[in-house]
C-alpha positions as CSV (number, residue, x, y, z in Angstrom):
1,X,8.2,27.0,-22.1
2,X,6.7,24.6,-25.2
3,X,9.8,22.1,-24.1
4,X,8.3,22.4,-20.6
5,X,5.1,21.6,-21.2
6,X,5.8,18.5,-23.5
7,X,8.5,17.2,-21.4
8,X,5.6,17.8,-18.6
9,X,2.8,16.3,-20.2
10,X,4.8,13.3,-21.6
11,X,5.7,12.6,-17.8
12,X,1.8,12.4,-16.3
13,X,1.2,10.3,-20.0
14,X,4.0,7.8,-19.0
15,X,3.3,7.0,-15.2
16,X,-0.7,6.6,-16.2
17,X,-1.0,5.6,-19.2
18,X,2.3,4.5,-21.0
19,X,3.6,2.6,-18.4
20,X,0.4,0.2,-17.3
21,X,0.8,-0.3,-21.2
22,X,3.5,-1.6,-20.7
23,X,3.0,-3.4,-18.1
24,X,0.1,-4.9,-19.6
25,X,2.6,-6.3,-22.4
26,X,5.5,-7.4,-19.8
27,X,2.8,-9.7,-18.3
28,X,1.6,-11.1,-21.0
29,X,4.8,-12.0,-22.9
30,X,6.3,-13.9,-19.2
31,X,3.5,-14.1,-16.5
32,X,6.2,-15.4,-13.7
33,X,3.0,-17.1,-11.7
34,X,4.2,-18.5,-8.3
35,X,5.1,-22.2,-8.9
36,X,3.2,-23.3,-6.3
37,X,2.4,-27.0,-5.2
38,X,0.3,-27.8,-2.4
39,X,2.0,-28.5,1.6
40,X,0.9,-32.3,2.6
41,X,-1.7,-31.9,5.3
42,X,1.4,-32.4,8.0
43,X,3.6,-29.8,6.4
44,X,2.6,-26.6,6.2
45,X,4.9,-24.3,8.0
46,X,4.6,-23.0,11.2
47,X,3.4,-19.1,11.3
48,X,3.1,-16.2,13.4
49,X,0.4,-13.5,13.3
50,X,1.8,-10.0,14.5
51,X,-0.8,-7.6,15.7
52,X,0.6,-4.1,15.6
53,X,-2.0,-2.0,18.1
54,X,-2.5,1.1,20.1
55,X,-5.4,1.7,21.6
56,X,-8.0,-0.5,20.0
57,X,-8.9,-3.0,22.7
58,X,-12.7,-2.3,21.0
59,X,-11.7,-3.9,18.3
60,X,-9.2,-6.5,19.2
61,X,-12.0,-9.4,20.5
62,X,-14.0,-9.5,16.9
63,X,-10.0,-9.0,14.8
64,X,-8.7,-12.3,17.1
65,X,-11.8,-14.1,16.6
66,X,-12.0,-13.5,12.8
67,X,-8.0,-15.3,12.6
68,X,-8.7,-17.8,15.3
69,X,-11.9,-18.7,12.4
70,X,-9.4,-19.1,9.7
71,X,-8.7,-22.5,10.9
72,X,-5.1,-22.4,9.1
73,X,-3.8,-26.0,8.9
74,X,-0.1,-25.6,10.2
75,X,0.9,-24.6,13.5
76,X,0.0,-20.8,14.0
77,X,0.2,-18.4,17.2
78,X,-1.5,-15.0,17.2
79,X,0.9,-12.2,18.8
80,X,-0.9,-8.7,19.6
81,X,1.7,-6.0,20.8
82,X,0.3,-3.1,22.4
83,X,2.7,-0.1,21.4
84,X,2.0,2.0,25.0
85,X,-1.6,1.3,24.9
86,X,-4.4,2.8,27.5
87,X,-7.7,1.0,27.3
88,X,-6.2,-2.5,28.7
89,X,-6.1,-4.6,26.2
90,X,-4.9,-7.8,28.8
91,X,-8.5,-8.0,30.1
92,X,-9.8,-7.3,26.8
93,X,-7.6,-10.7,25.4
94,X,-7.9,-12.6,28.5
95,X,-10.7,-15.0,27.6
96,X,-9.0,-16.1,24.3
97,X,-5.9,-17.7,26.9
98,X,-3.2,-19.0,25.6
99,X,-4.3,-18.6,21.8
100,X,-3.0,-14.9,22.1
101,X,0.2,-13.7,23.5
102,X,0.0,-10.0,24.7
103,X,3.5,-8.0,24.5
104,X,2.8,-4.7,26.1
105,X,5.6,-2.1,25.2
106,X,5.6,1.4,26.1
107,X,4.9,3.8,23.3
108,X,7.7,3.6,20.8
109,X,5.8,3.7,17.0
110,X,4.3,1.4,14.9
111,X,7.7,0.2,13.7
112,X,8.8,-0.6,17.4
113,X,6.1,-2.6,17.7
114,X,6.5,-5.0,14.5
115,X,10.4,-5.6,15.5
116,X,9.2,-6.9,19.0
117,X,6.5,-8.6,17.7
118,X,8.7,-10.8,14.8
119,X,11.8,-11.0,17.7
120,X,8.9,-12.8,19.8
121,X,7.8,-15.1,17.3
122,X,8.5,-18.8,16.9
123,X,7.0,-19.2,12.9
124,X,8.6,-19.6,9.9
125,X,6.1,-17.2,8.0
126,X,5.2,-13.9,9.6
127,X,1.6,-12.9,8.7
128,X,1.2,-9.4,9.4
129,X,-2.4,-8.1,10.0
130,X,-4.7,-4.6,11.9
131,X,-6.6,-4.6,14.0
132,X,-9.3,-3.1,11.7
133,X,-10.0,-4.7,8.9
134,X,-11.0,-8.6,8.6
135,X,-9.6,-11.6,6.5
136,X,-12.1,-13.3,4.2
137,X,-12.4,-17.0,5.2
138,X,-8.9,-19.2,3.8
139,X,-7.7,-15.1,3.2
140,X,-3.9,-17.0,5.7
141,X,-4.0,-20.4,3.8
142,X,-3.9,-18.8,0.4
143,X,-1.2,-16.4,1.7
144,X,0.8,-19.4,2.4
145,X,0.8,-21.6,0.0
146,X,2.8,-19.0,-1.9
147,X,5.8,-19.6,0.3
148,X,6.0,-23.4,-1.5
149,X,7.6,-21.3,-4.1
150,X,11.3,-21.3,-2.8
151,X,12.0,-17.8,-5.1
152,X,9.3,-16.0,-2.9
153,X,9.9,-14.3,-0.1
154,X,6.8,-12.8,0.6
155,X,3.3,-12.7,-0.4
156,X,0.3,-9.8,-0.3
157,X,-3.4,-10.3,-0.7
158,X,-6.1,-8.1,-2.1
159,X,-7.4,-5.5,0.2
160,X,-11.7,-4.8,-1.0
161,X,-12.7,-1.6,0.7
162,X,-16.6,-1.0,0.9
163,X,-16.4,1.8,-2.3
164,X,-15.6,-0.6,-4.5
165,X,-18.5,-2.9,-3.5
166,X,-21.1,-0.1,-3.4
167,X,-20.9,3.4,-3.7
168,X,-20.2,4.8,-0.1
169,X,-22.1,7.9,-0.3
170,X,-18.8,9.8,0.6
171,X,-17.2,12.7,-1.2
172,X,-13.8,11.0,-2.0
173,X,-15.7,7.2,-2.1
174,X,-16.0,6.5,-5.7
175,X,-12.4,8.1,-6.8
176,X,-10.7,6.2,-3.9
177,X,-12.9,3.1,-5.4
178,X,-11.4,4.0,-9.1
179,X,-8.2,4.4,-8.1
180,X,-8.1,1.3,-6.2
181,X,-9.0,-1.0,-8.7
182,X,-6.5,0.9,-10.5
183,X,-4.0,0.2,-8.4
184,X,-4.4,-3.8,-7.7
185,X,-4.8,-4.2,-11.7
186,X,-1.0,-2.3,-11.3
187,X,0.2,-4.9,-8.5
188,X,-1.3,-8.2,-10.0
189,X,0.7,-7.4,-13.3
190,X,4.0,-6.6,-11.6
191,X,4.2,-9.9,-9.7
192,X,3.2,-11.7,-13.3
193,X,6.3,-10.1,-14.4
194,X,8.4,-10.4,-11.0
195,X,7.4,-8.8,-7.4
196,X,5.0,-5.9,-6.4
197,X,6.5,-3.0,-4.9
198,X,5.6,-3.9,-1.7
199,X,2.5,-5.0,-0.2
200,X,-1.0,-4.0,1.1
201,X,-0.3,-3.4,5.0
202,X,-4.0,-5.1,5.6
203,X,-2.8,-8.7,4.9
204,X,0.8,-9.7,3.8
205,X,3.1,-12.0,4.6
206,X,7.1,-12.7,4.7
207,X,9.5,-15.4,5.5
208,X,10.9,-15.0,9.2
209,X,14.2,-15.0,7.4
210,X,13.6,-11.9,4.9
211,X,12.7,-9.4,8.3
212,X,15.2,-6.8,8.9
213,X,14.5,-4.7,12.0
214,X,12.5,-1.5,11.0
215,X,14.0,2.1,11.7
216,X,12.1,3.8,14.3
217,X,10.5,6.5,12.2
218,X,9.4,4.1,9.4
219,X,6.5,5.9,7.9
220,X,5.7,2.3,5.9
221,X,6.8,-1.1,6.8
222,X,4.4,-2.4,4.4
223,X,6.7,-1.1,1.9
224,X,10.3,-1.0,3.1
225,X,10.0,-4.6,4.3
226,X,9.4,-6.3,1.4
227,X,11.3,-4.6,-0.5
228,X,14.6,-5.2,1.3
229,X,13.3,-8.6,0.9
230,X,13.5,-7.9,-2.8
231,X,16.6,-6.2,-2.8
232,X,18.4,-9.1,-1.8
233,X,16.4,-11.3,-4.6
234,X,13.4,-12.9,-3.5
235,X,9.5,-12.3,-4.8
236,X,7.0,-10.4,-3.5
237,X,3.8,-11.6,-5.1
238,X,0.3,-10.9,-5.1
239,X,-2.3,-13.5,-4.6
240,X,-6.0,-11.9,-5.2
241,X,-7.2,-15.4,-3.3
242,X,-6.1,-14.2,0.2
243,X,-9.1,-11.5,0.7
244,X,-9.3,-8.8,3.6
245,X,-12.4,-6.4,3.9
246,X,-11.9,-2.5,5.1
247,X,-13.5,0.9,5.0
248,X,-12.8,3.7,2.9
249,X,-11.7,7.3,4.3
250,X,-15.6,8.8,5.5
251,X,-14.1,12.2,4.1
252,X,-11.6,14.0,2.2
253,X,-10.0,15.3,4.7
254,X,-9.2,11.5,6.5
255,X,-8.2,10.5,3.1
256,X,-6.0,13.2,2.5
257,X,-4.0,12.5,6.0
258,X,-4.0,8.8,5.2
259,X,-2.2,9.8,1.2
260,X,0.0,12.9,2.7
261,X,1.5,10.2,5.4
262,X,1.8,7.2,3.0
263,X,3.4,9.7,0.0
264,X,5.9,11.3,2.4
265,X,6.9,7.3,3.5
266,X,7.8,7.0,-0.3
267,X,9.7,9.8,-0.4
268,X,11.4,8.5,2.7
269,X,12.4,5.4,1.2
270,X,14.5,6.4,-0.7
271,X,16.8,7.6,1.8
272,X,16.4,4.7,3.8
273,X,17.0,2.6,0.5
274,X,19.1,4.5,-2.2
275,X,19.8,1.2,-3.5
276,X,15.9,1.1,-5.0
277,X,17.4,3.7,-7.8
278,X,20.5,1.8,-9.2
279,X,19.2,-0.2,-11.7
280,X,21.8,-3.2,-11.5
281,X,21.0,-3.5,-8.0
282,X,17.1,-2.9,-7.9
283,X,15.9,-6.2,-9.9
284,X,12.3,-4.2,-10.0
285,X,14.4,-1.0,-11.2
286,X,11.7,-0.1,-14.1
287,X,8.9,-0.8,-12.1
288,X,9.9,0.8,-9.0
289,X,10.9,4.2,-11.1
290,X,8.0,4.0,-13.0
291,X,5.1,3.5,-10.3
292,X,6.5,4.8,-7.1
293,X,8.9,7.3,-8.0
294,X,7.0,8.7,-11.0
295,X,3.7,9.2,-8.5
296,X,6.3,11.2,-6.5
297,X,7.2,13.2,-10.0
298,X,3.2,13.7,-11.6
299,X,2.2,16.4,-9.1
300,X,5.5,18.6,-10.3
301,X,4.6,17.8,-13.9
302,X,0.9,18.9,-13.6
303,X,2.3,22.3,-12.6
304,X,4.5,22.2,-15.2
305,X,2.2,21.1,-17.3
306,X,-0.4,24.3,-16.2
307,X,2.7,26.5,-16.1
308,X,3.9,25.3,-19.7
309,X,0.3,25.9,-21.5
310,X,-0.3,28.6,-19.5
311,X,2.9,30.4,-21.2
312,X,2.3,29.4,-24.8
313,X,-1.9,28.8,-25.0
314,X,-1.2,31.7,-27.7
315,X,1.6,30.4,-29.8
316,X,-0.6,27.7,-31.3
317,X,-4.2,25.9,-30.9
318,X,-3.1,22.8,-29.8
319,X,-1.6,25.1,-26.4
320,X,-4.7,27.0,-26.3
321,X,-6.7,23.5,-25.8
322,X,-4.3,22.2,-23.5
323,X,-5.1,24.6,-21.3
324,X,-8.5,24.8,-21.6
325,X,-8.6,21.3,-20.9
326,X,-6.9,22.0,-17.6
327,X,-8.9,24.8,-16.5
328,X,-12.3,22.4,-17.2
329,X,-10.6,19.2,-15.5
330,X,-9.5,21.7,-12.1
331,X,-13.3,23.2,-12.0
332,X,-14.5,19.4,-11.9
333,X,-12.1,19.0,-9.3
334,X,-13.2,22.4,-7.6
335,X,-16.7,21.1,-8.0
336,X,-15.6,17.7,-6.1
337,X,-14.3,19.8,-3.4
338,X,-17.8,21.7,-3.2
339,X,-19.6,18.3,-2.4
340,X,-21.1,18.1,-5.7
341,X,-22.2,14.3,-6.7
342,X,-21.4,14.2,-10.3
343,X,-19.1,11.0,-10.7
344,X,-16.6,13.0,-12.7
345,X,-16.8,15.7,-10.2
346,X,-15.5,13.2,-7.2
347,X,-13.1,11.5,-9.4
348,X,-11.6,14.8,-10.6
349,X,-11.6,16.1,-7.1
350,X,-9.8,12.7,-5.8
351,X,-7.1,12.8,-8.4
352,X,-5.6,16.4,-7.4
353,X,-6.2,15.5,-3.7
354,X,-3.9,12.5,-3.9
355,X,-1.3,14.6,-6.1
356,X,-1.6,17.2,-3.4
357,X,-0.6,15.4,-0.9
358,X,2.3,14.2,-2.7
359,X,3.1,18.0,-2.0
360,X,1.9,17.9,1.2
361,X,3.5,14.5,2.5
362,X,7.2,15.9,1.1
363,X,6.8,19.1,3.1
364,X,5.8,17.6,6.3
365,X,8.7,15.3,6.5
366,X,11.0,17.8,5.8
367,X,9.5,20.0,8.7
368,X,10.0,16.3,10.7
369,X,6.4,16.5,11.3
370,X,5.2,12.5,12.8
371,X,2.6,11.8,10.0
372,X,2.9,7.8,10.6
373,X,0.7,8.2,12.9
């Protein structure tokens, strides 16, 4: 039991702590910017917006005006496909004429949609955006001008959700704020070093030419799309220019569905790409292993990790604190859960949430349970 526990503890230390070290180094020593040079005023490539939606002719008017206000230089067209919508989103888009094509499908999934909507469209670049959130003002032009870089094949922005502006007075807010940050810091520094692991489904972008038609259960384009595209040796980078503005998860229990269905799409990546773990053919092997796959290994390692000091807390003192700084860390959690507002209390209570799901998010796709949705 001590070997589990090391091995166990020496896991967790790795994915978040040893390996943004790392990182943090990688960067440094080659910081692979995009070479970009700015398109003449008459050359900036054509692109396509693609509008996944179901549903949310409420929100479609404000979404189309917001990109319609980004004033993009280049030609651009703005395609929203309605996967089996109800609420009729034609009258809804019919005083924005021909700037918006409406392709109404019936209800096949999100990833039905996205192939119609890049097989209808006449750009070079495909901007993908939701109908919920809203792109800061240049957010498309930034995007872009990353695609002057002929090594890049696709381009991400930065997501800001309202918990990292302000606290949102929500039980999850500030760890989903924390963890956030956390995670961008992560992204920014992999695309110094070569390509994110995907990109923010809020705002990203890829050449026409790097789409490959999306399986029908894909639980995440965001992240199988790009990294095909990377697979077959073009960048993914991250441009914290290109801005787009959401809401955080009002409870745990939204937040928890949102993490359970976005883990279980990483587990199912892999079996849709088994390439991502051979390392002569994944040039983002380290990254990948260490950052996606390792978030799928932590929650297994805390257990261990429980299970290992558990066994041995009386062998030695060093066991004995181990696990009673477990026992304190799960009643701040527990505490979290109990709506208590102490920062620690939330964070503590986010982090074995989101390693819960990890759990949770396996499970359901075994059972074949639709959690994209």
């Amino acid at each position: 039991m001590h070997e589990l526990f090391w091995t166990s503890a020496a896991i967790v230390a790795y994915v978040y702590v040893g390996y943004p070290a790392l990182l943090a180094l990688w960067a440094r020593l080659v910081d692979r910017r995009p070479r970009r040079v700015p398109y003449p005023p008459d050359a900036w490539p054509p692109i396509s917006i693609v509008i996944a939606a179901r549903n949310e002719a409420a929100r479609l008017p404000a979404r189309v005006e917001n990109l319609i206000a980004q004033h993009y230089p280049g030609p651009s067209e703005i395609l929203v496909v309605s996967d089996g919508s109800t609420d009729d989103p034609a009258s809804t888009l019919a005083r924005f004429g021909p700037a918006v094509r409406l392709i109404e499908l019936p209800p096949g999934g999100k990833p039905a949609a996205l192939n119609a909507g890049v097989a209808s469209a006449s750009g070079d670049i495909i901007v993908f955006a939701d109908a919920r959130q809203r792109f800061a003002d240049g957010a498309i032009a930034a995007l872009v001008e990353n695609f002057s870089d002929p090594r890049v094949g696709g381009a991400t922005g930065e997501l800001i959700l309202d918990c990292e502006e302000r606290d949102a007075g929500t039980q999850v807010g500030e760890g989903i704020g924390l963890y956030w940050t956390y995670e961008k810091w992560l992204r920014r520094n992999e695309s110094r070093v070569w390509s994110t692991l995907g990109a923010t489904g809020a705002i990203y972008a890829l050449r026409r030419s790097c789409w490959q038609p999306l399986p029908a259960q894909t639980l995440l384009d965001d992240v199988l799309a790009p990294m095909r595209a990377v697979l077959n040796g073009w960048r993914i980078v991250f441009d914290d220019r290109a801005i787009a503005h959401d809401r955080a998860s009002s409870d745990a229990a939204g937040e928890s569905r949102r993490k359970t269905r976005t883990l279980a799409g990483n587990y199912q990546i892999l079996a849709q790409e088994p390439r991502l773990l051979l390392p002569f053919v994944n040039p983002v092997w380290l990254q990948y292993v260490s950052h996606k796959v390792g978030r799928l290994v932590v929650p297994w390692a805390l257990i261990g990790c429980f299970a290992g000091s558990l066994a041995t807390a009386a062998s030695g003192p060093v066991y004995a604190a181990a696990l009673v700084a477990q026992l304190l860390f799960y009643a701040l959690a527990a505490a979290g859960a109990l709506q208590a507002r102490e920062r620690f209390t939330r964070v503590a209570f986010t982090f074995v949430m989101m390693n819960v799901a990890a759990i949770a998010g396996l499970a359901a796709l075994r059972r074949g349970r639709e959690v994209w949705r």
